[in-house]
C-alpha positions as CSV (number, residue, x, y, z in Angstrom):
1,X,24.3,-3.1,-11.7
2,X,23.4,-5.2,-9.1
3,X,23.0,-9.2,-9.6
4,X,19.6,-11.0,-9.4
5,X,19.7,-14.2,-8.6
6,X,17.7,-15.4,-11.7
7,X,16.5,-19.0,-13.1
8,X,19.1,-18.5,-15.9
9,X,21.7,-17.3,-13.3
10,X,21.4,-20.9,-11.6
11,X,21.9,-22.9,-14.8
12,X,25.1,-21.2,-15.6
13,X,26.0,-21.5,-12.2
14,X,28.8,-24.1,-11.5
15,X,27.4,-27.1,-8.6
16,X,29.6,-25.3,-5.8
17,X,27.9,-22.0,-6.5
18,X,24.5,-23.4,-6.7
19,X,25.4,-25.3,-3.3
20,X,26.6,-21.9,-1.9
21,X,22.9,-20.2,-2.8
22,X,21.5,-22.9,-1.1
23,X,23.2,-22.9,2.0
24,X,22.5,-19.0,2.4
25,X,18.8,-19.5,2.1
26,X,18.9,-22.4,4.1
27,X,20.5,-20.1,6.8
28,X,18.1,-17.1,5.9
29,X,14.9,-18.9,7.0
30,X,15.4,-20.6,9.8
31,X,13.1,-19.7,12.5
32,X,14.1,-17.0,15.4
33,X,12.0,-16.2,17.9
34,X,11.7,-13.1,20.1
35,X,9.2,-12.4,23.1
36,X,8.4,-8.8,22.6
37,X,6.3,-6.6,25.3
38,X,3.3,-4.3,23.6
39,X,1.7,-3.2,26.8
40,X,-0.9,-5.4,26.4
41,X,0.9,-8.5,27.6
42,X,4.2,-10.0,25.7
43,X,3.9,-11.5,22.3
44,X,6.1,-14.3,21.2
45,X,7.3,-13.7,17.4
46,X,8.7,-16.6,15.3
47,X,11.2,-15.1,12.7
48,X,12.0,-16.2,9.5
49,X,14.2,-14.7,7.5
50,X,16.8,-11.8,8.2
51,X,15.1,-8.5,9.4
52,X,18.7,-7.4,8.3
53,X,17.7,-7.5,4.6
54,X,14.2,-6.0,5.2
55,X,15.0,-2.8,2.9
56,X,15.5,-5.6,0.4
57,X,13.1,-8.1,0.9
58,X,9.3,-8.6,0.8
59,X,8.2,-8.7,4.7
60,X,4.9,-10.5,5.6
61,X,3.4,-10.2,8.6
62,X,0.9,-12.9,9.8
63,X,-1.9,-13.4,12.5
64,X,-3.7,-16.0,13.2
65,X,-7.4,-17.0,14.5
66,X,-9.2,-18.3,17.1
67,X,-7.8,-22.0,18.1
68,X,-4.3,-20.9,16.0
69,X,-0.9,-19.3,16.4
70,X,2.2,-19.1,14.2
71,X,2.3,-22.5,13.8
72,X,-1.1,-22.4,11.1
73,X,1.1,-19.9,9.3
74,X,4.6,-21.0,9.2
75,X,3.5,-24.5,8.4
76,X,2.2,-23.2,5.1
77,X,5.2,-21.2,4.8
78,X,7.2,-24.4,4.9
79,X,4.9,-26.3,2.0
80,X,7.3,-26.8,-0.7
81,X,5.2,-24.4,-3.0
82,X,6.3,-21.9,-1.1
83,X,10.0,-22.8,-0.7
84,X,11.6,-20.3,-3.1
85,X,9.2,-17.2,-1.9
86,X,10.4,-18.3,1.1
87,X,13.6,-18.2,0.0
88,X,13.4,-14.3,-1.0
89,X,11.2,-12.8,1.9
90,X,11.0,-12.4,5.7
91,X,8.4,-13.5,7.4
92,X,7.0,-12.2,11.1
93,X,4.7,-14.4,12.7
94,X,3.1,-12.9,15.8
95,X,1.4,-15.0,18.6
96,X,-1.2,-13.0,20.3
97,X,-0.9,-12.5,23.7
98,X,-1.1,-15.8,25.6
99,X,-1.8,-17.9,22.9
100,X,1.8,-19.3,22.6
101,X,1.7,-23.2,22.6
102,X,2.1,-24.0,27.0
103,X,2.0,-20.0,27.6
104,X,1.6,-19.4,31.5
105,X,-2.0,-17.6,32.4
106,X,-2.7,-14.3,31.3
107,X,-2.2,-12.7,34.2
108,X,-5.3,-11.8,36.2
109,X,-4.1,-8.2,37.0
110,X,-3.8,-7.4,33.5
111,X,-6.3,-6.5,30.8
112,X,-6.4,-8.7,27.8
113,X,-6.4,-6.3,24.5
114,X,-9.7,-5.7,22.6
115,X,-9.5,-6.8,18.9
116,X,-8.8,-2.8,18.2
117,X,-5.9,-2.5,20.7
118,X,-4.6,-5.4,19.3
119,X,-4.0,-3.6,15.4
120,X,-3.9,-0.3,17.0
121,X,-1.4,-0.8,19.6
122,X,-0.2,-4.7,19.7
123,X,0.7,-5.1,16.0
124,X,2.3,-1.8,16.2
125,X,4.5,-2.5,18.9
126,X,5.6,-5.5,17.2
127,X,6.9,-3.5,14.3
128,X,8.5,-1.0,16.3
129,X,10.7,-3.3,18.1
130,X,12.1,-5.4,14.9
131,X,12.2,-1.5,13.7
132,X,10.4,-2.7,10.3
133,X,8.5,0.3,9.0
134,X,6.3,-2.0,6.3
135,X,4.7,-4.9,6.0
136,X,2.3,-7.0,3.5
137,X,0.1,-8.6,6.1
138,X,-1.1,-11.8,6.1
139,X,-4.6,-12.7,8.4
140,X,-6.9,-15.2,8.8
141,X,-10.6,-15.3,11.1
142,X,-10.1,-13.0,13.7
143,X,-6.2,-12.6,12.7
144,X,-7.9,-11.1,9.5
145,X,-10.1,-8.8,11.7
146,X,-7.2,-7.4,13.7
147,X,-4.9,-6.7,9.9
148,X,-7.6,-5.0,9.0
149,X,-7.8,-2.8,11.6
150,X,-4.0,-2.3,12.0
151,X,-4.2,-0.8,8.4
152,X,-7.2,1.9,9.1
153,X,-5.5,3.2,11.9
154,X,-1.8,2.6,10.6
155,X,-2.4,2.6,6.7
156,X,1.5,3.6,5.7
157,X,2.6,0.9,6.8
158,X,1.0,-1.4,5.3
159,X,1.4,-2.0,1.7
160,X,-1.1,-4.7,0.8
161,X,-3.3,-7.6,2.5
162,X,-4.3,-11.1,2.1
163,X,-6.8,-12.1,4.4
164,X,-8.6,-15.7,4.8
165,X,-12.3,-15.6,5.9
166,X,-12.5,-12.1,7.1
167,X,-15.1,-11.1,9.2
168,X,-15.9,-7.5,9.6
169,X,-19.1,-7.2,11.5
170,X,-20.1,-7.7,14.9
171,X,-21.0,-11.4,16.4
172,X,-22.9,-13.4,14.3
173,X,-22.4,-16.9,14.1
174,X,-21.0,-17.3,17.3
175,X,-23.4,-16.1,19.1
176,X,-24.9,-19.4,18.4
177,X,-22.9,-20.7,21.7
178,X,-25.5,-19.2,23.9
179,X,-28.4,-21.3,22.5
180,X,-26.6,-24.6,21.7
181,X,-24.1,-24.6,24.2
182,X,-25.3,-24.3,28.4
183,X,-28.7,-23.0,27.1
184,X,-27.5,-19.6,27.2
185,X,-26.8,-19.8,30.8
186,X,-22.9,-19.5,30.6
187,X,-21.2,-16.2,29.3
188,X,-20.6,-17.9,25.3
189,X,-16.3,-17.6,26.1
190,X,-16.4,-20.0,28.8
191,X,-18.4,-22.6,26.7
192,X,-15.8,-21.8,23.7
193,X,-13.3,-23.9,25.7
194,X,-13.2,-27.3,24.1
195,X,-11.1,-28.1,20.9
196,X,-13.9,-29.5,20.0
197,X,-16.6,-26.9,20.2
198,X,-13.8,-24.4,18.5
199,X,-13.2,-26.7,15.8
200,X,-16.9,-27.4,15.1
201,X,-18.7,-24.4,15.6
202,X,-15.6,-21.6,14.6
203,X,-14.2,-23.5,11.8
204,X,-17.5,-25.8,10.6
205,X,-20.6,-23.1,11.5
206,X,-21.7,-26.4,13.2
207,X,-21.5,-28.3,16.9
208,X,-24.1,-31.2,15.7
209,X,-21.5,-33.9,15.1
210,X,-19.4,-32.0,12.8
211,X,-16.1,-34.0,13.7
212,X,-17.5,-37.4,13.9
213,X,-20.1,-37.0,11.0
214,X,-19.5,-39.1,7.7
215,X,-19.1,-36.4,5.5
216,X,-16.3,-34.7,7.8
217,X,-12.7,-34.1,7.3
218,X,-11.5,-35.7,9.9
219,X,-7.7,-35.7,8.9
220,X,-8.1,-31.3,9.0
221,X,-10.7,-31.8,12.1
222,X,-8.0,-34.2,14.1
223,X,-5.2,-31.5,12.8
224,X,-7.1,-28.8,14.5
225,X,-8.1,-30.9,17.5
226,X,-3.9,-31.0,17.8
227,X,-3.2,-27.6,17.3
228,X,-5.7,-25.9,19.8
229,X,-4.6,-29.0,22.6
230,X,-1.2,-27.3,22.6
231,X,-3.1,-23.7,23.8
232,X,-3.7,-22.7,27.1
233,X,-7.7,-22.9,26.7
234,X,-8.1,-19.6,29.9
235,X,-5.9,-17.6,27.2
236,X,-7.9,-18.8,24.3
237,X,-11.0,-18.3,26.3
238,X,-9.9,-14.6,26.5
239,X,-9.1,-14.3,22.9
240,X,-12.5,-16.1,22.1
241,X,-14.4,-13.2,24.2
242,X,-12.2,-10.2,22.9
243,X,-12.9,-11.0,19.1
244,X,-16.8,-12.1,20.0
245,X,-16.7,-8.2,21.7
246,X,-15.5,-6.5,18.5
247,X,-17.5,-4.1,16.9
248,X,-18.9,-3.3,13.2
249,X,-16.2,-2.1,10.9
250,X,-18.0,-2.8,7.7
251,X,-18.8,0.9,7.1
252,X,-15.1,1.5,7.3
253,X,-13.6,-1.1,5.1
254,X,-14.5,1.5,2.1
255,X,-12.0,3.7,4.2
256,X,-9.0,1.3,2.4
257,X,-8.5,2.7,-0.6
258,X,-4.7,3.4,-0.9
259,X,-4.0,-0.6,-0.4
260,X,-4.3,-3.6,-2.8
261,X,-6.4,-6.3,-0.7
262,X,-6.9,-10.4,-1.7
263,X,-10.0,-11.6,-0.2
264,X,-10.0,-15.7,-0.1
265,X,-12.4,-18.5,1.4
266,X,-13.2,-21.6,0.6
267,X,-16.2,-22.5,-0.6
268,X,-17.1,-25.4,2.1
269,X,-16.4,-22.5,4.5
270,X,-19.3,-20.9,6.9
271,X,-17.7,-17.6,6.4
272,X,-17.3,-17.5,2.5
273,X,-20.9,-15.5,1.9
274,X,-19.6,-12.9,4.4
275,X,-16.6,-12.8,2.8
276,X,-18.5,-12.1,-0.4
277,X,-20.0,-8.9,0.8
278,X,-17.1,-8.1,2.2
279,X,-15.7,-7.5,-1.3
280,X,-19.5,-6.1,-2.2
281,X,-18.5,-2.9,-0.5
282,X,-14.7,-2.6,-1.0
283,X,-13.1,-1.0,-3.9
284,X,-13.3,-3.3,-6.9
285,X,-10.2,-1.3,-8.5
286,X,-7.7,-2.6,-5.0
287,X,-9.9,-5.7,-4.3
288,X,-10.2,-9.2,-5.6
289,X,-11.5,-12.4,-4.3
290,X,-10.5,-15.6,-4.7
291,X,-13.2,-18.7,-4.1
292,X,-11.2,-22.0,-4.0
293,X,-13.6,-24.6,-4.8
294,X,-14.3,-27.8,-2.2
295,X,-12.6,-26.9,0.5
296,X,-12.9,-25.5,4.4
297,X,-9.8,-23.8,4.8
298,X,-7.8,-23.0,2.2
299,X,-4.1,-22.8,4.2
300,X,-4.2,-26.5,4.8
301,X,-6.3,-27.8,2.2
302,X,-5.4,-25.5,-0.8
303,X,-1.2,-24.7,-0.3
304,X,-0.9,-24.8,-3.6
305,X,-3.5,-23.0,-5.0
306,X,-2.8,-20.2,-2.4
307,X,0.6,-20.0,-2.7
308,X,0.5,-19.1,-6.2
309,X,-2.5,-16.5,-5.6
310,X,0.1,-15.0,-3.5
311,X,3.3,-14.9,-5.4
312,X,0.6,-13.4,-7.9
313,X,-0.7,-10.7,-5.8
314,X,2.9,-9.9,-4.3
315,X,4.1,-9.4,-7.9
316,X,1.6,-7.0,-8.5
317,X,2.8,-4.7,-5.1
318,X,6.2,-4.9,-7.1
319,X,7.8,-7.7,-4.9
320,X,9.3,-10.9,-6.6
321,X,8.8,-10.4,-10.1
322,X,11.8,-12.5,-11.1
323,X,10.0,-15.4,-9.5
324,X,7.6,-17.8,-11.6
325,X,5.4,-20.3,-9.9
326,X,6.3,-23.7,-10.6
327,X,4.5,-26.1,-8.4
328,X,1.2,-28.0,-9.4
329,X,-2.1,-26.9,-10.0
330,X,-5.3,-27.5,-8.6
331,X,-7.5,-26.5,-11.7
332,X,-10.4,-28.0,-9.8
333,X,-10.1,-25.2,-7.0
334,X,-11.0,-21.8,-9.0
335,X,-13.4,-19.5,-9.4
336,X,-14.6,-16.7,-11.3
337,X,-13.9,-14.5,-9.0
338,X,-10.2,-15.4,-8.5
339,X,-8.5,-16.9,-11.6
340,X,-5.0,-17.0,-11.4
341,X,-4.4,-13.5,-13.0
342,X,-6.0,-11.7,-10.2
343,X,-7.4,-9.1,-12.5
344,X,-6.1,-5.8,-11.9
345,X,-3.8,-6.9,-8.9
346,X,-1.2,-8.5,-11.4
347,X,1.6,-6.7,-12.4
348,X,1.5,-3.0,-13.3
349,X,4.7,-2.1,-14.8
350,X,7.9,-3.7,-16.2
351,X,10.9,-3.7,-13.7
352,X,14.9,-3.3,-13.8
353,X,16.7,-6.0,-12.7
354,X,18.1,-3.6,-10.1
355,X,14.5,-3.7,-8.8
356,X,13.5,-7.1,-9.3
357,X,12.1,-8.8,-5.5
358,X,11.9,-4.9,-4.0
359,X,9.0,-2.7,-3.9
360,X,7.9,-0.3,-6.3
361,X,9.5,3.3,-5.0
362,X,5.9,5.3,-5.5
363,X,4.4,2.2,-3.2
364,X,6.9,3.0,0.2
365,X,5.2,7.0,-0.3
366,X,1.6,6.0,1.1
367,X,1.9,8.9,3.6
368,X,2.5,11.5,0.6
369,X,-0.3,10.0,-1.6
370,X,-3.0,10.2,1.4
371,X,-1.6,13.6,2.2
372,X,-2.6,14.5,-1.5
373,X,-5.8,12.9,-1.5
């Protein structure tokens, strides 16, 4: 039988052992990057973990929004409350084409990918060339949007999602830009240009002071101003105008019905009453949401909280079941619909230690189970 690296294990573990463990994992997450080409433009991919151990190992693939790349991701990654999931997965985090911190232009003579190329053909590519056949994704905004529609079209390959503020219908609160910003006069991408008109009106719902108003986080609103400085704002300007082009999928998210989903905003959020009929139309039986109270985005201002929703909802895809989370609690930051337990995404069955932190066998034959149904 093979050895799990348990809680127990470390106690009776001697201080050169334990220093041993820690040095592997230390070496296991360090970050790798790889520029990959999709046919849509090349994508820059920050590794960590090692794709060697992916048969072993719970693999998360992330995408980020508007005004975002991998570095919204992997800096929640890094939170010490997610050190020891860290620890035991591998984690892909895909910038979009040109939204690498200092990328060059997107070249002129090339078309940037709709929002459905980009989960039908970018994500896709991605996998093929680390050769990882399944992933749990990991979205947020429009990153959310594109998971979503990587797992219609690619559905055995995906094994479950977590996705911040999705949005599945067509334009709506950003089509606010043509009335409040150039009096409609300017196509709404090429007003979308500012950090501060992404922060305010993408992350907010608001361009009427948001940053500078007295009730505004201005630590998260000067973090965000950072993060989207360090994007080439042409590139995000084409991002911005591919996911304000997407069309309705809402009539297709009733179409996932082999895949566990997590659904989480915060309640401060603009997005949070889309994102609860979002779950209105899903399958209540692979589907929970999770509300975290008093807060805008729940990746910076809620680690915690989200971190154990995660470990939670992993467990219950049969990934890291020896683990237990031990950092802090934000009791203030529940919600009805997304106590701790996760309802029926917790844990289905009792595992070997032989399968403890691997996927549950009848979960890798998706393709066999849609071929029945």
């Amino acid at each position: 039988m093979a050895s799990t690296d348990t809680p127990e294990d470390s106690q009776n573990s001697n201080p050169q052992q334990q220093q041993q463990t820690t040095d592997a994992r230390n070496t296991s997450t360090e970050v790798r990057k790889q520029e990959i080409e999709t046919g849509y433009g090349n994508v820059l991919v920050h590794i960590q973990g090692d794709l060697a151990d992916k048969d072993k190992k719970a693999v998360f693939l992330t995408v980020h929004d508007i005004g975002n790349n991998h570095s919204s991701f992997q800096d929640f990654i890094d939170q010490p409350c997610m050190s020891e999931v860290k620890a035991r997965s591998i984690f892909i985090h895909v910038d979009l084409p040109g939204q690498s911190d200092g990328a060059p232009d997107f070249p002129d003579d090339a078309t940037f990918p709709t929002v459905q190329q980009m989960g039908e053909n970018v994500i896709p590519a991605v996998l093929d060339a680390l050769k990882v056949n399944l992933i749990v994704g990991l979205g947020e905004g429009a990153g959310a949007n594109v998971l979503v529609r990587f797992a219609l079209a690619h559905t055995s390959r995906v094994l479950g999602l977590l996705l911040v503020h999705l949005v599945s219908a067509g334009v709506g609160m950003l089509e606010k830009l043509k009335d409040t910003l150039g009096g409609g006069k300017r196509r709404p991408s090429e007003a979308f240009g500012t950090p501060d008109q992404v922060i305010a009106l993408h992350r907010f719902g608001s361009t009427s002071g948001q940053l500078g108003s007295p009730g505004a986080n201005l630590a998260l609103s000067d973090a965000y101003r950072r993060r989207v400085a360090c994007l080439n704002p042409k590139n995000l300007r084409k991002y911005v105008e591919a996911y304000m082009n997407r069309k309705d999928i809402s009539d297709k998210l009733i179409g996932i019905k082999t895949l566990d989903v997590l659904l989480v905003a915060g309640s401060k959020s603009p997005y949070l009453q889309g994102v609860v009929s979002i779950h209105g139309k899903m399958d209540k039986g692979k589907t929970a949401l999770l509300k975290i109270d008093d807060v805008v985005d729940p990746i910076c201002e809620a680690p915690e909280k989200l971190a154990q929703s995660l470990l939670l909802f992993v467990k219950g895809l049969g990934y890291l079941t020896s683990l237990t989370y031990a950092g802090r609690t934000r009791t203030s930051s529940g919600s009805d619909e997304g106590k701790p337990s996760l309802g029926n995404l917790g844990r289905r069955n009792t595992l070997t230690m032989q399968e403890y932190d691997m996927p549950k066998p009848r979960r890798l034959s998706l393709a066999a189970s849609e071929a029945k149904e």
